[in-house]
C-alpha positions as CSV (number, residue, x, y, z in Angstrom):
1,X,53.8,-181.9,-18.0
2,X,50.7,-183.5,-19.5
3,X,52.5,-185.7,-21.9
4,X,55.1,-187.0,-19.3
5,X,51.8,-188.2,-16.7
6,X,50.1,-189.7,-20.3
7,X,53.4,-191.7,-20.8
8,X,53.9,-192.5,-17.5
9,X,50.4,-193.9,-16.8
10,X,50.7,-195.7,-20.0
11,X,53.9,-197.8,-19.3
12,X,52.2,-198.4,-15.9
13,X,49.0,-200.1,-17.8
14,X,51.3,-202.1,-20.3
15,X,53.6,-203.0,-17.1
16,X,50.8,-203.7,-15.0
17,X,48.2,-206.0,-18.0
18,X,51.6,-207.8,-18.9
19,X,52.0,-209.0,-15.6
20,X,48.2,-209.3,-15.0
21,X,48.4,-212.3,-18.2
22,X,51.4,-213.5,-16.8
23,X,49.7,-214.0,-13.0
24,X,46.1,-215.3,-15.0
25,X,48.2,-217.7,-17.2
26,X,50.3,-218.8,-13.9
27,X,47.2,-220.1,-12.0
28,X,45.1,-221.2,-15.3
29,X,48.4,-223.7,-16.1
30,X,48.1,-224.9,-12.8
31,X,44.2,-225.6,-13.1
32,X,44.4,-227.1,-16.2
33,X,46.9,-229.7,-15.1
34,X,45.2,-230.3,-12.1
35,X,42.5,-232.7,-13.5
36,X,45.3,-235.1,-14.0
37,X,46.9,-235.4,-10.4
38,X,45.9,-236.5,-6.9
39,X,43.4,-234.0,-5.2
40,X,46.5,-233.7,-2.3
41,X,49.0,-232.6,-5.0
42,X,46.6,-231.0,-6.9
43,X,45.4,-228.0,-4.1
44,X,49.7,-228.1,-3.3
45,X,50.3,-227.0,-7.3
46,X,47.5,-224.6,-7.1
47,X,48.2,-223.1,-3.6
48,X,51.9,-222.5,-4.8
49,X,50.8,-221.1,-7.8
50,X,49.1,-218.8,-5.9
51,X,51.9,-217.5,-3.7
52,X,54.2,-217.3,-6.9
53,X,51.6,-214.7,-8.3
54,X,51.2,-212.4,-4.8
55,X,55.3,-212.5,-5.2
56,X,55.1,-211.4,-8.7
57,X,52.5,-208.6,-7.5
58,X,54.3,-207.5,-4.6
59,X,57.6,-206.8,-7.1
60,X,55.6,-205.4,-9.8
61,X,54.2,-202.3,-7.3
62,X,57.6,-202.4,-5.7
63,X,58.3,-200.9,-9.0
64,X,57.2,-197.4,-7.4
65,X,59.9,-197.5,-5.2
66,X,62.9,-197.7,-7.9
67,X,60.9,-195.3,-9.8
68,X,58.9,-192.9,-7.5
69,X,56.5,-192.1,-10.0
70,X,52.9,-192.3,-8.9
71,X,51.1,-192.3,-11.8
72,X,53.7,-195.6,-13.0
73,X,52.3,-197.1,-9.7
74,X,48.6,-196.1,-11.0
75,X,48.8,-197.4,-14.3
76,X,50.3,-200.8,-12.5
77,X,47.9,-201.3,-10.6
78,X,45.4,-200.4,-13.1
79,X,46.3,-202.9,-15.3
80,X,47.0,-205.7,-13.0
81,X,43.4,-205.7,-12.2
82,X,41.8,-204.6,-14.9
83,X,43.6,-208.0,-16.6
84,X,42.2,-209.7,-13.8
85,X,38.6,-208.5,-14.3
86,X,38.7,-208.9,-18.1
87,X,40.0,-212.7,-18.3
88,X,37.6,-213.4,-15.1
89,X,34.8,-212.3,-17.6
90,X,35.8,-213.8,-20.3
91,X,36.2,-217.1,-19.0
92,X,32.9,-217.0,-17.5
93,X,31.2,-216.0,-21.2
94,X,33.1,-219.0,-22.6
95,X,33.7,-221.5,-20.5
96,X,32.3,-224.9,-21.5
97,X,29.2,-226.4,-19.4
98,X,30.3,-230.0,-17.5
99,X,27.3,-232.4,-17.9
């Protein structure tokens, strides 16, 4: 019983980060080429970006309905923002100062 909620929460939080570096690496693509075009285009490329990711989201905790396992919903949702959070951090620690 134990083991099978471990296992489940822990395919959840691989499922869930994996998609949560997927979605980070979408938008910071997106940002990085951004510099380079027209402000227009620019906030076009982000703001799709953007929608691709809630999409991606929205069929990663669909997940709980071919599977009907809470705790694979959990562990999802766990990792898509924990991902979130950590990158967030971590780009803020190391980001470089614009003079």
């Amino acid at each position: 019983m134990w083991l099978e909620i471990v296992i489940s929460l822990f395919i959840g939080l691989f499922f869930g980060s994996t998609v949560g570096i997927f979605n980070h690496w979408l938008v910071w693509s997106a940002f990085k080429k951004s510099d380079r075009l027209p402000p227009a285009k620019a906030r076009n490329k982000l703001m799709g970006r953007y929608l691709i990711r809630y999409a991606v989201n929205f069929l990663t905790l669909a997940t709980y309905f071919w599977h009907r396992d809470t705790f694979i919903l959990v562990g999802t949702a766990v990792g898509l923002t924990l991902m979130g959070k950590i990158l967030a951090v971590k780009y803020s620690f190391f980001k470089k100062e614009v003079k």
